[in-house]
C-alpha positions as CSV (number, residue, x, y, z in Angstrom):
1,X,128.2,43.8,74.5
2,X,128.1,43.3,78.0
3,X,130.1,46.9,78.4
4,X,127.6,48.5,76.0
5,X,124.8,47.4,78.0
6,X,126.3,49.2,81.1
7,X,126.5,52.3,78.7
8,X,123.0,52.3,78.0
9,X,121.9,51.8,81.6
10,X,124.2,54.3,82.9
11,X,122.8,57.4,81.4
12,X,119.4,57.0,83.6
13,X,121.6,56.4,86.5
14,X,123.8,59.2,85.7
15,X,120.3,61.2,85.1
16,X,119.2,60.1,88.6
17,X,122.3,61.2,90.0
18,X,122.4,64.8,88.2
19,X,119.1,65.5,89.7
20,X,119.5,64.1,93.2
21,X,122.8,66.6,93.1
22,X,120.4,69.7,91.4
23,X,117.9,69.2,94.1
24,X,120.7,68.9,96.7
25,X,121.8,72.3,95.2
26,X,118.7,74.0,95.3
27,X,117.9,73.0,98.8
28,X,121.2,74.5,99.6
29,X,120.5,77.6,97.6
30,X,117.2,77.9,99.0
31,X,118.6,77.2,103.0
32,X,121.4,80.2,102.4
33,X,118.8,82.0,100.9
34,X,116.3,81.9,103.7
35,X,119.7,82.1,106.1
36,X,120.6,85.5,104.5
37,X,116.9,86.4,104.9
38,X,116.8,85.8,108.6
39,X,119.9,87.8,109.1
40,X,118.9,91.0,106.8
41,X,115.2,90.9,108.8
42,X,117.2,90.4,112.7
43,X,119.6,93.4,111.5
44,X,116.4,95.3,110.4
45,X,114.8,94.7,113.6
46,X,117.7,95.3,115.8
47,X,118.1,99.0,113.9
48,X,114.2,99.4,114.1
49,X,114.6,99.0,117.7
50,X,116.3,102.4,117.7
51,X,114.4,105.3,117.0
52,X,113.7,104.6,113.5
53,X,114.3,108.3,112.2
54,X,115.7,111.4,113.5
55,X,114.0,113.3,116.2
56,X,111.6,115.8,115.1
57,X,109.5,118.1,116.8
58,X,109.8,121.3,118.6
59,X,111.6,119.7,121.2
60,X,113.8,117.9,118.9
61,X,116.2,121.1,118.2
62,X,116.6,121.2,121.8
63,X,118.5,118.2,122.4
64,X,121.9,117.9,122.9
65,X,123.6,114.2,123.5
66,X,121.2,112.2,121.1
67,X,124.1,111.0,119.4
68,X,125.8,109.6,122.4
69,X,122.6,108.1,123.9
70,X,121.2,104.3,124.8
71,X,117.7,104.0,123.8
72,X,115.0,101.7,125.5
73,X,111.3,100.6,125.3
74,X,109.7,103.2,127.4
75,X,106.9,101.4,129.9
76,X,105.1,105.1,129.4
77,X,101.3,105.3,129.6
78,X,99.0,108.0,128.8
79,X,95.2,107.9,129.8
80,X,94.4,108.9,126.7
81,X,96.6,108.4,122.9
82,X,97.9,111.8,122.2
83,X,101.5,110.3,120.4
84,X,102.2,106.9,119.2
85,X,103.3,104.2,121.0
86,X,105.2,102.1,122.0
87,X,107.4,105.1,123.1
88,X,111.6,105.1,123.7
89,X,113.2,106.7,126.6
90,X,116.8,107.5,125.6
91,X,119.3,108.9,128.5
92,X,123.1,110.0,128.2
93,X,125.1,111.4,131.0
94,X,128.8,113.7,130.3
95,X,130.6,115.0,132.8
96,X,128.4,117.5,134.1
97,X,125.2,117.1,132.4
98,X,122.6,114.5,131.9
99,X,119.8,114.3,129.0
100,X,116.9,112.4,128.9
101,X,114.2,112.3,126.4
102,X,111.1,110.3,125.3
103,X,110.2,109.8,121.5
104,X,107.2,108.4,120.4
105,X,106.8,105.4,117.7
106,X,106.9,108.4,115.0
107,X,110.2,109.7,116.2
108,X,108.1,112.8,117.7
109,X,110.1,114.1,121.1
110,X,107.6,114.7,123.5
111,X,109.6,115.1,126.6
112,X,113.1,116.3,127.5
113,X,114.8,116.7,130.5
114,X,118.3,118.2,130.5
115,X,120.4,118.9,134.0
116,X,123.9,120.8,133.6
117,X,126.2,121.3,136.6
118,X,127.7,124.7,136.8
119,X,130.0,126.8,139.3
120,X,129.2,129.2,141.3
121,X,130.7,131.8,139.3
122,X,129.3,131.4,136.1
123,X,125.6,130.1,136.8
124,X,124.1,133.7,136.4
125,X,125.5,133.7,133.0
126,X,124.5,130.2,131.6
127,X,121.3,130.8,133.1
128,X,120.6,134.2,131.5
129,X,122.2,132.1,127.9
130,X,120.1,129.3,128.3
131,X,116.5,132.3,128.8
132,X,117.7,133.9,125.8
133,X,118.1,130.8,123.4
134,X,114.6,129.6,124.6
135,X,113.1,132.8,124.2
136,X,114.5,133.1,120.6
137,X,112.6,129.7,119.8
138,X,109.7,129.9,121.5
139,X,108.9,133.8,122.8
140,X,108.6,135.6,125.6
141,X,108.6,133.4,128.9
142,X,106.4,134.1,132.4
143,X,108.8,134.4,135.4
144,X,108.0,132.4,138.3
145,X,111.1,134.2,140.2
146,X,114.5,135.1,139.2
147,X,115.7,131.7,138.9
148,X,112.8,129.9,137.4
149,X,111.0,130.8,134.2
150,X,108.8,128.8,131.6
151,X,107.3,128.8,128.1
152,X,103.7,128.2,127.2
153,X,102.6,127.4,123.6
154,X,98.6,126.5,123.9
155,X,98.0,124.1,126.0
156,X,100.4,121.5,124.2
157,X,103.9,123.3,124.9
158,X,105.1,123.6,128.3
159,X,109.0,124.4,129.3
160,X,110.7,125.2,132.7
161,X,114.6,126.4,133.3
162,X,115.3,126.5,137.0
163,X,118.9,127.5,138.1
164,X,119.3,126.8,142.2
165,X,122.2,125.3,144.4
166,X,122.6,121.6,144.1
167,X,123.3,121.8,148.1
168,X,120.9,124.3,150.6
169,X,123.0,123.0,153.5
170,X,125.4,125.2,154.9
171,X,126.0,128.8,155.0
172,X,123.9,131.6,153.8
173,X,126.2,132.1,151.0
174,X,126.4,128.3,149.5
175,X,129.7,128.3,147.1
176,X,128.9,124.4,145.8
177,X,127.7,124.3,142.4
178,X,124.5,124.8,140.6
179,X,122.1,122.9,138.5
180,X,120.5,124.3,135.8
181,X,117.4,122.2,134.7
182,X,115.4,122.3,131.8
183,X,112.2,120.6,131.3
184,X,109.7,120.6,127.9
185,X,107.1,118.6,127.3
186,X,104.7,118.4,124.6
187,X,101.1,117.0,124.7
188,X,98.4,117.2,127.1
189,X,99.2,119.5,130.5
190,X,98.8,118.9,133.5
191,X,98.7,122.8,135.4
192,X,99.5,121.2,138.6
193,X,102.1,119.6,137.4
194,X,103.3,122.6,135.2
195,X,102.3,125.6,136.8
196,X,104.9,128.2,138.1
């Protein structure tokens, strides 16, 4: 008798057991749940903190090492809101040239600066490439001398290409290299800052 009593008592102990284990379960479920949470949302974030989708914009066709560049929070400013913030800065450097652009929360480029190092020999060339492809995409430019030209597109669109020596010291005829600049910006203008 005494061995059926412990049968009938076990059952609610048994019972008692079983759910201390479920809820030990659940809570476990629930913690990897939430734990798998937390690491989907810091992966989201982390790729969020990239620009979140491709570069677009009339700038954006004209870049050329966004694949290869590190991105940042850009500390940019503007006096009034023309793009969204907060904005990115995102710079890569090859061997001979350098890129640096600024892409606002919606991914719109708004600034670009690109710097090539050529030779001597071939910098008329690149330079007269370089005037052709931007006048394909954005019309004729004004020349502010042989060396410097720029696009206008309202008062939003501004771009310079500049060719010069990297060096003016030394002789008349300076056989260091060249740097061919580019500059665009879109947004409000400042003519001082983007006149010929």
């Amino acid at each position: 008798m005494a061995t059926g009593a412990g049968s009938a008592d076990r059952p609610f102990a048994d019972s008692g057991m079983r759910s201390t284990a479920t809820l030990t379960q659940s809570s476990m479920r629930l913690l990897a749940t939430v734990a798998v949470g937390v690491l989907l949302a810091c992966s989201t974030e982390r790729k969020a903190s990239r620009v979140a989708h491709a570069p677009h914009g009339p700038l954006a066709a004209l870049m050329t090492q966004h694949n290869t560049a590190t991105c940042g929070v850009s500390g940019r400013t503007y006096a009034t809101k023309f793009w969204q913030p907060p904005y990115q800065t995102c710079q890569s450097t090859n061997a001979d040239s350098t890129e640096s652009a600024e892409i606002d929360a919606d991914s719109v480029v708004v600034e670009l600066y690109n710097s090539w190092t050529v030779t001597p020999a071939v910098q008329a060339g690149v330079f007269s490439q370089a005037v052709d492809e931007l006048t394909s995409r954005f019309g004729t430019p004004q020349s502010c001398s042989p060396t410097r030209m720029q696009w206008r597109s309202g008062d939003s669109l501004h771009i310079a290409l500049q060719i010069a020596p990297i060096s003016q010291v030394g002789t008349e005829l300076d056989e260091g290299p060249y740097r061919l600049t580019r500059v665009a910006r879109l947004g409000p203008l400042d003519p001082a800052e983007w006149g010929c």
